[in-house]
C-alpha positions, 0 to 999 in steps of 0.5 A: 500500500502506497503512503496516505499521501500519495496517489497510486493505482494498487490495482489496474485490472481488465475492467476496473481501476482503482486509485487511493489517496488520502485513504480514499479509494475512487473505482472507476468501471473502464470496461468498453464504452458502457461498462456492461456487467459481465462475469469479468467485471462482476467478479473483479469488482466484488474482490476489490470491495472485499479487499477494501473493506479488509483493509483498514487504510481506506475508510471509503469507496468512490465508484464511478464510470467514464461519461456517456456512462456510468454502466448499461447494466447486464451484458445482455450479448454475452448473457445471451449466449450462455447455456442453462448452466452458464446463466444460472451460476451468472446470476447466482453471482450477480445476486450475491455480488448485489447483497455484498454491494449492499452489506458494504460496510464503508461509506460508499458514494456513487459518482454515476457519469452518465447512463446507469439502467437496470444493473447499473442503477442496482450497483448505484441504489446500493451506495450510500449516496449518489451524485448523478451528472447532470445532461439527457441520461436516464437511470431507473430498472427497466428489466421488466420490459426486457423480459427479466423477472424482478426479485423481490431483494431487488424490489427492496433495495429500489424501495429502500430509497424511493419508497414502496409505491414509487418503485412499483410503479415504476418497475412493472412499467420499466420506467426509466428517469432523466436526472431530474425526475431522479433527482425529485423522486430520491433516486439521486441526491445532487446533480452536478455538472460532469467536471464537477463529478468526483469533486461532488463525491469526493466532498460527501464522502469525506463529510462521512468518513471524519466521523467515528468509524465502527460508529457510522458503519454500524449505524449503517449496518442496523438502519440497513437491517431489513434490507440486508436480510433480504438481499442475503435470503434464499433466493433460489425459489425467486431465481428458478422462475427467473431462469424459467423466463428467462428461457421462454421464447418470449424472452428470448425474442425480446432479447434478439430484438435487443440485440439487432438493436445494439449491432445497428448502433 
């Protein structure tokens, strides 16, 4: 580990690099353009954040993207061509990469730099805080009209920020949000110009960490409670009908269409 006042990157991986200074960590996604999650990307950010909350150097996690994205989500081209046990281990992991997301117990500040749908928006909602840049983005879970079954651990973590009946609406509607109605809703917390970003982050997320340690992520932990039970709860049941869907010929025309889609652009 480099000395407090040096800025180094400890890690510079296939999809993620990662720079410390002042015991601040700030993970930026650098895979592609979008940042799609694949099992790569998935698998070395949830090492990292383990790694991080091990180690008593970094009392905080800055995680941001390269603008005209944050994350696209799910890498829906891979997915695609998955066989049956390929999905089912992808999204055993994805759901338990989410629950360490959300039992991080660091403070943890997303600086989202641009488009962050579905999966980008879950790796947003489990921060503790969001600072969006402002432009035409939009961020929200759009997984339903992509034929994705939502489970409930997903539901509770959308909730958990924007309360019970804004997230069922919006859910089984796919409704995607500009920054703004983002910003209304509590979806994000402040808007700032995209040169502003890290700045914006950087400033709340010190206020966090020069406050008691064990005291905050304690207190972080116990309000999280709830949230944290059911993330981290059996969800086998939940994940046998999503890969039921997720196998049906409607879904798997909804995702050709998708993908027609994304090799035109």
């Amino acid at each position: 580990m480099c000395p407090d006042t040096q800025t180094c990157y400890y890690f510079t991986m296939n999809t993620i690099k990662v720079s410390v200074k002042d015991r601040l960590a700030t993970i930026t996604l650098d895979r592609g353009k979008s940042n799609a999650l694949n099992r790569e990307l998935i698998t070395e950010l949830d090492d990292m954040l383990k790694n991080i909350a091990a180690d008593e150097n970094i009392g905080g996690v800055i995680l941001t993207g390269t603008a005209p994205f944050f994350s696209a989500g799910l890498d829906l081209v891979e997915l695609y061509n998955y066989n049956e046990a390929e999905a089912k281990s992808f999204w055993e992991l994805f759901l338990g990469f989410t629950a360490n997301l959300v039992s991080f117990k660091k403070p943890m500040v997303a600086a989202i730099s641009g488009h962050s749908p579905a999966g980008g928006c879950v790796m947003a909602l489990a921060c503790d805080y969001r600072v969006m840049a402002e432009g035409q983005y939009i961020i929200g879970l759009n997984e339903v009209p992509v034929g994705i079954i939502v489970p409930n651990s997903i539901f509770q973590l959308y909730a958990f920020w924007i309360g019970k009946a804004e997230a069922t609406r919006s859910l089984l509607s796919g409704k995607l949000y500009n920054p703004e109605e983002a910003l209304k809703v509590g979806l994000v917390d402040e808007l700032v110009r995209n040169e502003s970003l890290l700045t914006a982050a950087e400033r709340k997320i010190k206020k966090y960490m020069e406050l008691e340690g064990n005291t905050w992520s304690q207190s972080k932990l116990n309000i999280r409670e709830e949230l944290i039970a059911a993330v981290t709860a059996d969800q086998s049941a939940t994940l046998e009908k999503m890969l039921a869907q997720w196998w049906s010929p409607a879904t798997r025309q909804i995702l050709k269409t998708i993908l027609a889609s994304l090799q035109r652009k």
